[in-house]
C-alpha positions as CSV (number, residue, x, y, z in Angstrom):
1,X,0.0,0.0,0.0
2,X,1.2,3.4,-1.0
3,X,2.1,5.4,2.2
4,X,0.0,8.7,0.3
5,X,-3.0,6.3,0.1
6,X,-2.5,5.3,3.4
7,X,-2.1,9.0,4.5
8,X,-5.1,10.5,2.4
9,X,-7.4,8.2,4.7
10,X,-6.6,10.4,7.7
11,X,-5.3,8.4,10.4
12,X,-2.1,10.3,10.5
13,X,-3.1,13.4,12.8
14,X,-0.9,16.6,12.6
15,X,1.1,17.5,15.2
16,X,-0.9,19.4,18.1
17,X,0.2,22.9,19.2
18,X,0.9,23.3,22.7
19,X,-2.4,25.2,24.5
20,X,-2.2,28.8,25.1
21,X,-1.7,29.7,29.1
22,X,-2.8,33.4,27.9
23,X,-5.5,32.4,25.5
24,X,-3.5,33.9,22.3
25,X,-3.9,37.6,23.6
26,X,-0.4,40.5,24.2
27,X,-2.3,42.2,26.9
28,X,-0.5,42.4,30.2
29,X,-1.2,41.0,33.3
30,X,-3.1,42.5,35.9
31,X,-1.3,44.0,38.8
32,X,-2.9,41.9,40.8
33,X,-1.5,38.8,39.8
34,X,2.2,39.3,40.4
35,X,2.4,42.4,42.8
36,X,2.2,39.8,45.6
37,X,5.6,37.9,44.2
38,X,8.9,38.9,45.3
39,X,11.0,40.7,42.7
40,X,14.0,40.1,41.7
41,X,17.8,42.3,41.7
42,X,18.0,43.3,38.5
43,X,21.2,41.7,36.8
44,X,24.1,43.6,35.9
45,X,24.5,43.5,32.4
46,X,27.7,41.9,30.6
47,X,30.1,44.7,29.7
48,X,32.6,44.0,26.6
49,X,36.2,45.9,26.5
50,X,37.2,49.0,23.5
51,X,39.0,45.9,21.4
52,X,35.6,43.9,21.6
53,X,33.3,46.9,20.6
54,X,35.4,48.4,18.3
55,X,34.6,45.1,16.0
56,X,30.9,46.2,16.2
57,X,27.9,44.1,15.5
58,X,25.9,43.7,12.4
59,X,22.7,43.4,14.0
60,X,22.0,44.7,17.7
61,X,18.5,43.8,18.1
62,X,15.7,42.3,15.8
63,X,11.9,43.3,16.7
64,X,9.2,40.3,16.6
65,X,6.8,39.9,14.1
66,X,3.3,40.0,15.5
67,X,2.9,35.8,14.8
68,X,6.1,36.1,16.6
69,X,5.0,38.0,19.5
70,X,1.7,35.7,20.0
71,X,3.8,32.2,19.7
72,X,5.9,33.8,23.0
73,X,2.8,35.0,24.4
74,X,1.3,31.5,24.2
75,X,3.8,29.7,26.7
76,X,2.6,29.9,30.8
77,X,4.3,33.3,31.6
78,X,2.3,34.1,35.3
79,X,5.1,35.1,37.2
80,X,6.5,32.9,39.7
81,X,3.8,29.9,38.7
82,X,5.6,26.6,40.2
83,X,4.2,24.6,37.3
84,X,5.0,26.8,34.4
85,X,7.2,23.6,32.7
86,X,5.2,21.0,34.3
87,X,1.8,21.7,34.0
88,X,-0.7,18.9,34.2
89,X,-3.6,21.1,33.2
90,X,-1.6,22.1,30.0
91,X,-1.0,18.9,29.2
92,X,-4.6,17.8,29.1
93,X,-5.4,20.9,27.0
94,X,-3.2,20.3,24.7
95,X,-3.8,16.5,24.5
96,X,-7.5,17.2,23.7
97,X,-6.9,20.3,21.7
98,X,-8.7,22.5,23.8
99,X,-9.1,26.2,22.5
100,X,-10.0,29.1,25.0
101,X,-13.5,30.3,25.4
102,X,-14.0,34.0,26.8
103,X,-16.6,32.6,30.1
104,X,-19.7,33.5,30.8
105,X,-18.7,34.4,33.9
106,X,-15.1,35.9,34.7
107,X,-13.9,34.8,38.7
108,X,-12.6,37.4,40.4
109,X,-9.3,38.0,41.9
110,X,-9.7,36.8,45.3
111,X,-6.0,37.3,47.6
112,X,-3.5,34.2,47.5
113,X,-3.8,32.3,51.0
114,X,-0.8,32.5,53.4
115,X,-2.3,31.0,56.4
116,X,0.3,28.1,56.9
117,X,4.2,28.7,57.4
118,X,5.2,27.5,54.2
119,X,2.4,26.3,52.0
120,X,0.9,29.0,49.9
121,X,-2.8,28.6,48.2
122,X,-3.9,30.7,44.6
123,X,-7.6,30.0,44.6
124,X,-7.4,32.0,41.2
125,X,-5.3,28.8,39.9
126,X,-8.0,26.5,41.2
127,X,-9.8,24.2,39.0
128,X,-11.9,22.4,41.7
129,X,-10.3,18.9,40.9
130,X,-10.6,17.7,44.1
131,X,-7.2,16.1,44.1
132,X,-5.8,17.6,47.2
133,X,-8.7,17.1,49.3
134,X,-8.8,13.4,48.1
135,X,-4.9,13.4,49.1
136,X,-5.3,14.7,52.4
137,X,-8.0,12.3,53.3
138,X,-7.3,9.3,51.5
139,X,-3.9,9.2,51.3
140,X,-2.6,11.3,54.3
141,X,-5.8,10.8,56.8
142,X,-5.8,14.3,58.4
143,X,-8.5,15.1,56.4
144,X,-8.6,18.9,56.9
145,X,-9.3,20.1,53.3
146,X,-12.8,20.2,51.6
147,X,-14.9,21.9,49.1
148,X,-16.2,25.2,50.2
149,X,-19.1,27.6,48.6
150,X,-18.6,31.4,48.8
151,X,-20.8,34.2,47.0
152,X,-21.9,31.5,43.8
153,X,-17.7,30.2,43.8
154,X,-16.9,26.7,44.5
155,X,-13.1,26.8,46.3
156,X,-11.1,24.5,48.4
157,X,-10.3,25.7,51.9
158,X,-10.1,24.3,55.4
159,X,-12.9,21.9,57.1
160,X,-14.0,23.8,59.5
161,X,-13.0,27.3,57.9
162,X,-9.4,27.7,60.4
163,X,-6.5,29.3,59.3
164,X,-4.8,25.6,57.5
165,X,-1.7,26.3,60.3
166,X,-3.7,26.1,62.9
167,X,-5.6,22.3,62.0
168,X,-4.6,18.8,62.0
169,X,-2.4,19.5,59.1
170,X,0.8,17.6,59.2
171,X,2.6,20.1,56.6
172,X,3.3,16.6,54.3
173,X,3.3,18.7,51.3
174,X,0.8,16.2,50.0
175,X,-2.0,18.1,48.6
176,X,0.6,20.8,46.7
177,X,2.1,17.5,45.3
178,X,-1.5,16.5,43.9
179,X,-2.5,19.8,42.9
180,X,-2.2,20.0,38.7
181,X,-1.9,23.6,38.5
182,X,0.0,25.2,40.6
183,X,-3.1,26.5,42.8
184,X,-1.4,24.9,45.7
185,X,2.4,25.6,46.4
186,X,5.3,26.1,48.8
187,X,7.8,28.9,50.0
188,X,10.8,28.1,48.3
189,X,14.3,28.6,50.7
190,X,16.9,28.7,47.5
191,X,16.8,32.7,47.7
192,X,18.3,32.1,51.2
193,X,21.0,29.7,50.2
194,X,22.1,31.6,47.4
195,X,22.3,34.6,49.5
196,X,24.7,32.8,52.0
197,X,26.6,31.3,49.3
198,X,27.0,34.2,47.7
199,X,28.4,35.6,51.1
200,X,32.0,35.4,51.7
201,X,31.6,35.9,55.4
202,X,29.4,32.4,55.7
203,X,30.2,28.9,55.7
204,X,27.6,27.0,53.5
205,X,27.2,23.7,55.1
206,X,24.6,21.0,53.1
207,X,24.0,17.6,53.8
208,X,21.5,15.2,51.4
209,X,19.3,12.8,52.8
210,X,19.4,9.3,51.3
211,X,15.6,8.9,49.6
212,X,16.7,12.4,47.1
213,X,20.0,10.0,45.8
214,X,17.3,7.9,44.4
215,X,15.9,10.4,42.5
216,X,18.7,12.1,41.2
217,X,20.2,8.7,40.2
218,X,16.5,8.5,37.9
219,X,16.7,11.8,37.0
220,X,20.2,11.7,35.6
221,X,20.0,8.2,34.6
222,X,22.8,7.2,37.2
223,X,24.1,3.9,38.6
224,X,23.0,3.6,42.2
225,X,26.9,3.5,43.5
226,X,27.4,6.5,41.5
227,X,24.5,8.9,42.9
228,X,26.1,9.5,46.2
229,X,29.5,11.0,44.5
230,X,27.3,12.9,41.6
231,X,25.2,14.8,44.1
232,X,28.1,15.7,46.1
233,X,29.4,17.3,42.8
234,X,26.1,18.8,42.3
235,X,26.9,20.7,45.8
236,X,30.0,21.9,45.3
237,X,28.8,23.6,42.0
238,X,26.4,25.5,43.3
239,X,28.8,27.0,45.9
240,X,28.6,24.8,49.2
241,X,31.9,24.5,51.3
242,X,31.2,21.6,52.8
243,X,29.2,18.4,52.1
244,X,28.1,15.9,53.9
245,X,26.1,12.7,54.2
246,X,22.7,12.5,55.5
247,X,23.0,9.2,55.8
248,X,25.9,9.5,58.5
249,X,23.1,11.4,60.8
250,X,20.6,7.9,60.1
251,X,23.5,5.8,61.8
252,X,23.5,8.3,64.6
253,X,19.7,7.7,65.0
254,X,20.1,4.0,64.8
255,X,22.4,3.6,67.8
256,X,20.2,6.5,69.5
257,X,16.8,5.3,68.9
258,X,17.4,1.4,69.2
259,X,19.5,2.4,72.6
260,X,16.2,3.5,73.8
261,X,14.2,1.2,72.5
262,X,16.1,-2.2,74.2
263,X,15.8,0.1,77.4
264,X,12.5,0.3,77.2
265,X,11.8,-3.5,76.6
266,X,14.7,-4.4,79.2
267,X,12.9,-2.2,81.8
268,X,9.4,-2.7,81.3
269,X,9.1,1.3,79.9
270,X,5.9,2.1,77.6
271,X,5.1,0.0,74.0
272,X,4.7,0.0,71.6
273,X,7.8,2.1,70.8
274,X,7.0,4.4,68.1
275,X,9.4,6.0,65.6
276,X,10.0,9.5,65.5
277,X,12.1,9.9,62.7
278,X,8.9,11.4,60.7
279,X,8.1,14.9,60.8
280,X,4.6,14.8,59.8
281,X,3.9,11.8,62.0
282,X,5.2,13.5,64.6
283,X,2.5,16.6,64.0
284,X,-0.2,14.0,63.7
285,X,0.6,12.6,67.0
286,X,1.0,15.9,68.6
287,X,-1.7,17.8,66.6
288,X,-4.8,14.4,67.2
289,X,-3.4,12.1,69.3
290,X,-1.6,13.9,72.0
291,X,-2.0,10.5,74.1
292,X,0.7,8.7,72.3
293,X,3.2,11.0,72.8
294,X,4.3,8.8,75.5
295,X,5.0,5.7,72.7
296,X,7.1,7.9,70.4
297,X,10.6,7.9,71.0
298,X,12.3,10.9,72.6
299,X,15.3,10.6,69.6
300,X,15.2,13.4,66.9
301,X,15.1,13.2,63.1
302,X,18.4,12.7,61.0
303,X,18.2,16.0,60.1
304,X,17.8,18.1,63.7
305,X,20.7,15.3,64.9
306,X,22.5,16.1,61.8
307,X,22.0,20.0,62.2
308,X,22.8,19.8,66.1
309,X,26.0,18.2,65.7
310,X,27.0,20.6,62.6
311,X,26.5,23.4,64.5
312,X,28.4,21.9,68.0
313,X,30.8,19.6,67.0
314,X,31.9,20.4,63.6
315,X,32.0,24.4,64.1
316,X,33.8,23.8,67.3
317,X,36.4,21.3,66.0
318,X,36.9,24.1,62.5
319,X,36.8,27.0,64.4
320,X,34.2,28.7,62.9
321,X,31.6,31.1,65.0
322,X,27.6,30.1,64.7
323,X,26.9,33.1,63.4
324,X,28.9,32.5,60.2
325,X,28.1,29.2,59.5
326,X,24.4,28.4,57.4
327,X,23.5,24.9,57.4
328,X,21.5,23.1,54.9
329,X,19.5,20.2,54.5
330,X,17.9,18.5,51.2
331,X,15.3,16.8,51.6
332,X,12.1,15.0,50.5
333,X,10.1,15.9,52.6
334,X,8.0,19.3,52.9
335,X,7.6,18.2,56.8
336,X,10.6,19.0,57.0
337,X,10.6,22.9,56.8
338,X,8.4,23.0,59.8
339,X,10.6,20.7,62.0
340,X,13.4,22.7,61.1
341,X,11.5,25.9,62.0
342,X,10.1,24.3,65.8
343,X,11.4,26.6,68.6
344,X,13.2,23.7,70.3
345,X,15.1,23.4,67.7
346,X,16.5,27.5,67.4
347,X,18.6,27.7,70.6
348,X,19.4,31.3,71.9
349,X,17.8,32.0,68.2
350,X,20.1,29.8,66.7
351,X,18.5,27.4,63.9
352,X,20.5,24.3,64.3
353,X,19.3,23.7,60.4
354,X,19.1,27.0,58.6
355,X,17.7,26.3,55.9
356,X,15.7,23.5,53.9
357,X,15.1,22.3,50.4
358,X,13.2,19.8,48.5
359,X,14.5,17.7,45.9
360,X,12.3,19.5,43.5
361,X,14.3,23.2,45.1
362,X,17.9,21.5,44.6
363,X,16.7,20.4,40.7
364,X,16.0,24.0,40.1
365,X,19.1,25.3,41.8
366,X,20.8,23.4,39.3
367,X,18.6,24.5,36.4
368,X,19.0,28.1,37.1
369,X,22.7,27.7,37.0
370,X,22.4,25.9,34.0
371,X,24.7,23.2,35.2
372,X,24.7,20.3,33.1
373,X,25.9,16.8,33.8
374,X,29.1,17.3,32.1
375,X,29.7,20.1,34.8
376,X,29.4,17.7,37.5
377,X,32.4,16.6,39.0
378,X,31.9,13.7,41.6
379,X,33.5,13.6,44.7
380,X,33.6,12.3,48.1
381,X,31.7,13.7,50.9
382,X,33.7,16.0,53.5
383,X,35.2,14.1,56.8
384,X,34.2,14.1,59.7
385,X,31.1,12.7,58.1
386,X,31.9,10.9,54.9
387,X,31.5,7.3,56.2
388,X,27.7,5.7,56.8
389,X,26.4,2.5,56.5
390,X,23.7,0.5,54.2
391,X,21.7,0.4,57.0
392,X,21.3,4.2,57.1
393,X,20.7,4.7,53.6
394,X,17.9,2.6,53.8
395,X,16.4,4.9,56.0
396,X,15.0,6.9,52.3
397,X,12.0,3.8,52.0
398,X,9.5,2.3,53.6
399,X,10.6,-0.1,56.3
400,X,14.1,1.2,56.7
401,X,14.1,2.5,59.5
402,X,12.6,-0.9,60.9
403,X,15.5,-2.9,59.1
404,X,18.5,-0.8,60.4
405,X,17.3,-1.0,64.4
406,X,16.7,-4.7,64.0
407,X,20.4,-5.2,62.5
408,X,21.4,-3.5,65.8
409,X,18.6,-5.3,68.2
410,X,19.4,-8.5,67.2
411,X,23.2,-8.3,67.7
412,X,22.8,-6.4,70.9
413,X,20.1,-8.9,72.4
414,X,22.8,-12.0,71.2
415,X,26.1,-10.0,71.9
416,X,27.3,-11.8,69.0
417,X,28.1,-10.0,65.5
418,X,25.4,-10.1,63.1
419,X,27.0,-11.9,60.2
420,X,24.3,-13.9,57.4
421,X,21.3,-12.4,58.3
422,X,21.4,-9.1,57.5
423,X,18.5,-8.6,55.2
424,X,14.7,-8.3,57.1
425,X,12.6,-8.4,53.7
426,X,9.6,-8.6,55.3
427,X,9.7,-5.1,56.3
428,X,10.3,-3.9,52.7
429,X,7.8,-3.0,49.8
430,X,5.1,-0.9,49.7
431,X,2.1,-2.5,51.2
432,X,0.9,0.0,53.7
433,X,1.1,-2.0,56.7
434,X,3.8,-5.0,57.2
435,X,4.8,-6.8,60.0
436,X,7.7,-9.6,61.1
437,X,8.5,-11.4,64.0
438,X,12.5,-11.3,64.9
439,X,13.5,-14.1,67.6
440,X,17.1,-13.0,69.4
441,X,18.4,-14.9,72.7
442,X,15.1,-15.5,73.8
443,X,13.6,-12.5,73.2
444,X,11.1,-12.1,70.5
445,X,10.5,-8.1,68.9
446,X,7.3,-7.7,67.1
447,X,7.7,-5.4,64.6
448,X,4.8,-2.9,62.3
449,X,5.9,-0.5,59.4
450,X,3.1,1.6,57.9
451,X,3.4,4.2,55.3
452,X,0.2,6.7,55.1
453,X,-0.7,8.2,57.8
454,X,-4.4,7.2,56.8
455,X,-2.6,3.5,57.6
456,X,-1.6,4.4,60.9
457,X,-4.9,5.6,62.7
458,X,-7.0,2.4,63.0
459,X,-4.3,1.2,65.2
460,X,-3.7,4.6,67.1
461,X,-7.3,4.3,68.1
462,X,-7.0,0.8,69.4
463,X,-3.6,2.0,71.3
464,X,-6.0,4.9,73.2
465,X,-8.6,2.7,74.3
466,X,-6.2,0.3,76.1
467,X,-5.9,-2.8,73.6
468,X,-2.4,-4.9,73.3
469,X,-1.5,-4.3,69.8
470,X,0.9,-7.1,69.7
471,X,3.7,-4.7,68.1
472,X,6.8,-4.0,70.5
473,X,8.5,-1.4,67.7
474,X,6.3,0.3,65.2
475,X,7.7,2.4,62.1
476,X,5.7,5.0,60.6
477,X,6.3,7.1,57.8
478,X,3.4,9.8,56.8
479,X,4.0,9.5,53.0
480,X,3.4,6.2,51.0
481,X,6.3,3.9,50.5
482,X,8.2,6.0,52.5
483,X,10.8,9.3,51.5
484,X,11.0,7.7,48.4
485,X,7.6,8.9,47.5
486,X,7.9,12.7,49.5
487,X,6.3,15.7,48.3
488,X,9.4,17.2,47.9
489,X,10.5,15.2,44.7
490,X,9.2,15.7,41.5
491,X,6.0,13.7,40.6
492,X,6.9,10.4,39.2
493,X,5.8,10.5,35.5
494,X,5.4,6.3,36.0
495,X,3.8,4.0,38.3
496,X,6.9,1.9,38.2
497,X,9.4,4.3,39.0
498,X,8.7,4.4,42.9
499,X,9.7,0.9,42.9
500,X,12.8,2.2,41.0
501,X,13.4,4.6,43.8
502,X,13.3,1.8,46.2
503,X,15.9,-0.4,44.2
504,X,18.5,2.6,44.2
505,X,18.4,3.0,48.1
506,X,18.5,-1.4,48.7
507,X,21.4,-1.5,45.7
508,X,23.2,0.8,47.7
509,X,22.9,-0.9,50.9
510,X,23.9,-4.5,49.0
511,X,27.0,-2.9,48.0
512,X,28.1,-0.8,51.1
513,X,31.5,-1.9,52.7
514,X,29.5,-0.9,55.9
515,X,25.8,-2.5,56.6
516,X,25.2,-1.9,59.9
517,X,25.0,1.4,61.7
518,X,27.0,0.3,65.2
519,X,30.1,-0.6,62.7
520,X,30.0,2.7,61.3
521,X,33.7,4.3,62.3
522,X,33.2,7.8,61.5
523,X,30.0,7.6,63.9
524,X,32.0,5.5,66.8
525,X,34.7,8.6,66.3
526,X,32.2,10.8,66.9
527,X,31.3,9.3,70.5
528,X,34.5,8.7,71.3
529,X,35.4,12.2,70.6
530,X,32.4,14.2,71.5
531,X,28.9,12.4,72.9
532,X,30.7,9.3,74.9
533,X,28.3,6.8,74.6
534,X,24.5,6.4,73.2
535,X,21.9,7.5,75.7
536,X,25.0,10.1,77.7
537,X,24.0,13.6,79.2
538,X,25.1,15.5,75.8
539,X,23.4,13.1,74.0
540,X,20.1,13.7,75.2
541,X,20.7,17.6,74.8
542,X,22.0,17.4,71.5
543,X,20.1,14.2,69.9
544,X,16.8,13.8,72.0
545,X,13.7,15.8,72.1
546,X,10.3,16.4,73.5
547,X,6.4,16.7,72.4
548,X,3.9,18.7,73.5
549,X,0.3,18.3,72.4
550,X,-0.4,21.1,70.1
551,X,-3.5,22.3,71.5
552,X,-3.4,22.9,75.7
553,X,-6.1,22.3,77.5
């Protein structure tokens, strides 16, 4: 068959245009719409010497054509839109070849939503999906989001109407993740950490945490044994001084947290022993269940144990005064930016972690530096943190957190080194509850890891009213499947790719001279040198916490 025939019967379809975001119109945009975003310095302009100019140009500047002017007017130009290159909305226009229709009806401008420390809400962006209030329910369980009726205008705001800082919200970053176009987003931090960088006076500081490897090794199409050294490259472009692991604060946890936990089964204290290592279970707990605050453990996050031994033991042992040094953490987690901003955690006024970014913030660090992979040059991270173990890089999925304490339980309830069975598989995957049963010296550890905080409250419930659970340790992370699947990473284009993620972070761990946090030497240097043992005075101050419920009375 002759390919014109086969053309002339019309099932080749032309190519489709991409949709107009300003409906094929050169007006400008209404004050209103951008006054509220931050503005930026104004660059300074290239200069070129006599020699250069002297050569002159033959063209300085060519107008646009008015077919021109409307193909640049076509592309998403709202100023400071988070989804302007990854707009679902768009997408779905253009996939159905939607043209703009003037409405009967034109919305008014209604202000953008700051009632939350770092997520932001545009109901002018809102297109009354639903997807966020599903997320929050379904997925997260806090359930404080829902459809709301104003003056003949459907909108999404809070349940019962309160500023969304002041509810159960657990500041996941969930719903902003699910939103399609950009109606929901988040206070970004980079303008911070290029300010510091770009101060000579401060010491940048940045440490990763282990799920955003996994993601940059799929973004850049890595090997998993290469992500670690390519993201430490990807630091040291941008400007950091020093660079360290996040994973090397996940060993510290390990020996903290599992410390306390074999106390508490040794001496009768309260169980089940809940993880802690979760920022947005920790505001769940705190925010509706204030009565299991006695379950969770008193052991910080890997990032406020990473930040409070940055800014005690490493500026002490380099010299260097607090007030210079800026420390950074990137992260998946949205969660995080609140736990980093908790009062507890800002002695004398003092963050101990300055600053916070997403995956999704670091990506477009790099992008706006233009740094491409061939700019990268891998490297080591900085002593006195470069070493960690498997066991704490699995901390970036589902279960391990669970898997890492065990490797230690086991060999501390034995006293014997923990040789062949190092892998606890039933704690791994992404069903949203899992369980195992570990059997050491005749002591057995029950053991629960749930992802979803919507997972998590059945059991809370039967916790309050009194009921043996049969769990002794209980992990709980407040996002699905763990930090591999935060709100801070870009939104996986494919269903597989979480399980992807996951692979990355267990390769790792396979290959890791180290696999179990207690045989970690650059952490044992550290107590040697600085906390003494796990569980010490300075320990607590520096690596332990405590919870209030969030609401007195």
């Amino acid at each position: 068959e002759a390919i014109d025939e086969f053309v002339e019967r019309g099932y080749v379809r032309p190519s489709r245009e991409d949709y107009s975001c300003s409906r094929g119109t050169l007006e400008d945009l209404p004050r209103a719409e951008f006054e509220a975003m931050p503005s930026l310095a104004r660059a300074v302009m290239n200069e070129l010497g006599l020699d250069e100019r002297l050569d002159g140009f033959p063209e300085v500047e060519t107008g646009l054509t008015e077919a021109q002017a409307r193909a640049e007017a076509a592309r998403c130009l709202e100023c400071g839109c988070s989804k302007q290159d990854t707009c679902m909305l768009r997408d779905e226009a253009t996939e159905h070849g939607l043209t703009f229709s003037v409405p009967l009806h034109v919305r008014p401008y209604t202000p953008i939503v700051t009632d939350h420390p770092f997520i932001v809400r545009d109901n002018n962006k809102c297109i009354s999906c639903g997807r966020c209030v599903a997320a929050c329910a379904e997925i997260e369980g806090p359930g404080v989001l829902a459809f709301q009726f104003h003056e003949g205008r459907l909108t999404v705001g809070t349940r019962d109407d309160q500023p969304l800082g002041m509810t159960d919200c657990v500041s996941c970053g969930q719903c902003v993740r699910a939103c399609p176009c950009g109606a929901l987003d988040y206070v970004r931090e980079r303008g911070d950490v290029f300010a510091a960088i770009n101060d000579p006076s401060k010491v940048v500081v940045g440490f990763v945490a282990p799920a955003v490897r996994s993601v940059i090794a799929d973004e850049y199409h890595l090997a998993p044994d290469d992500a670690s050294a390519f993201i430490a490259g990807m630091m040291r472009a941008i400007g950091f001084d020093k660079v360290f692991d996040f994973a090397f604060a996940a060993d510290l946890t390990i020996m903290e947290e599992t410390t306390e936990f074999l106390g508490r089964v040794t001496t009768g204290g309260v169980l089940p022993h809940f993880t802690s290592c979760c920022p947005g279970w920790v505001n769940l707990v705190e925010r509706r269940w204030p009565a299991m605050i006695p379950h969770l453990s008193s052991c910080r996050s890997p990032q406020q144990m990473m930040g409070a031994t940055v800014k005690n033991h490493f500026a002490q042992q380099a010299g260097i005064s607090l007030d210079d040094l800026h420390v950074v953490s990137i992260v998946p987690c949205m969660a995080k930016k609140y736990e980093a901003a908790r009062p507890e955690y800002a002695p004398d006024g003092i963050r101990d972690v300055d600053s916070v970014l997403t995956t999704t913030e670091f990506l477009e660090m790099i992008a706006l530096l233009r740094l491409e992979p061939a700019d990268i040059e891998p490297g080591a991270y900085d002593a006195p943190y470069s070493l960690v173990s498997g066991a704490g890089v699995l901390f970036g999925a589902s279960g391990g957190v669970a898997e890492a304490s065990l490797r230690m339980a086991v060999e501390k309830l034995t006293g014997t080194p923990l040789v062949d069975q190092l892998d606890f598989r039933e704690v791994r995957g992404f069903a949203g509850i899992k369980e195992a049963t570990v059997t050491a010296a005749g002591t057995t550890v029950r053991v629960a890891v749930i992802s979803g905080l919507n997972n998590v409250e059945p059991l809370v419930k039967r916790i309050v009213a009194g009921e043996d659970v049969g769990y002794d340790l209980v992990e709980v992370m407040a996002c699905p499947g763990g930090c591999i699947n935060g709100a801070g990473h870009p939104v996986p284009s494919i269903v597989g790719e979480m399980a992807a993620r996951q692979k990355v972070l267990v390769d790792i761990d396979q290959t890791s001279r180290y696999r179990k946090s207690q045989e970690n030497p650059d952490v044992l240097r550290l107590y040697d040198e600085f906390y003494g043992e796990p569980g010490s005075g300075r320990a607590h101050d520096l690596l332990h916490t405590s919870y209030a419920p969030f609401r007195q009375g």
